[in-house]
N, C-alpha and C positions, 0 to 999 in steps of 0.2 A: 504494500500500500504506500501510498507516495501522499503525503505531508506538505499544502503549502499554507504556510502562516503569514497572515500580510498584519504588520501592527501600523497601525495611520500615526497612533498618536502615543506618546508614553510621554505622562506627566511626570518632572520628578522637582516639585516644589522645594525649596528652599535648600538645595546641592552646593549652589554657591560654584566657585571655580573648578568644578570637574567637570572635567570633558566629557560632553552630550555624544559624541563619539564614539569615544570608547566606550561610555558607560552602554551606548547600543551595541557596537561589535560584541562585546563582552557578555549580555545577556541574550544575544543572536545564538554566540556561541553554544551557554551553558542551554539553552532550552535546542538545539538542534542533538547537543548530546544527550540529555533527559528525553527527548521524544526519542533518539536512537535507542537507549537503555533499555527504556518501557513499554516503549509501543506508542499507537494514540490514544490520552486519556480521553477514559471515559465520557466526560463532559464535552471533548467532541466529538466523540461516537452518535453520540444523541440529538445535539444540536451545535451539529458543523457551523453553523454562520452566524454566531457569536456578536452581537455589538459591540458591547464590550465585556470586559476581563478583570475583576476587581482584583489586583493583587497587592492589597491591603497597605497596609502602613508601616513604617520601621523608623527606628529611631536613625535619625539624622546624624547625630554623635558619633555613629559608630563609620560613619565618612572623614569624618573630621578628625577621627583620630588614626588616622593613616591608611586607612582599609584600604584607600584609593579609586578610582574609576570603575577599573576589574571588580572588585569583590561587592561594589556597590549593584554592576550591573548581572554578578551571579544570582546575589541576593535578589535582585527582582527577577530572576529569570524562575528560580526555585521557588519564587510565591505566589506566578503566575502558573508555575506546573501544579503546584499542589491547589489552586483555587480550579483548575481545572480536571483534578482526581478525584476531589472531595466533593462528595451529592450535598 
């Protein structure tokens, strides 16, 4: 089965100087390798076309204190898979 995920838009309020860039390569990445791992979650099995994707909230601090671009854009990548596992 072949996987295309189109994201229009990923809000990431209050980031401050990290790069909107990487912080998308970076969660492109980790969600092409979690759909590779897993399969396709169930929440698009069911309803493929999706508006949107609430992958919740995280504390901003944990950017701030070096986690950098990458880990910011893991962590959303990994909240968007698990908001799409979980019924």
């Amino acid at each position: 089965m072949t996987l295309h995920l189109h994201i229009d838009r990923l809000v990431l309020d209050g980031l401050g100087p990290l790069d909107a860039g990487a912080v998308q390569a970076a969660a492109e990445a980790e969600l092409a390798r979690l759909f590779a791992a897993s399969g396709v979650p169930s929440g698009l099995a069911h309803d493929p076309r999706r508006p949107r994707v609430d992958g919740g909230a995280f504390c901003v601090e944990t950017a701030r204190l070096g986690v950098g671009a990458e880990g910011v854009g893991t962590h959303i990548a990994r909240r968007i898979h698990s908001s799409l596992t979980t019924p």
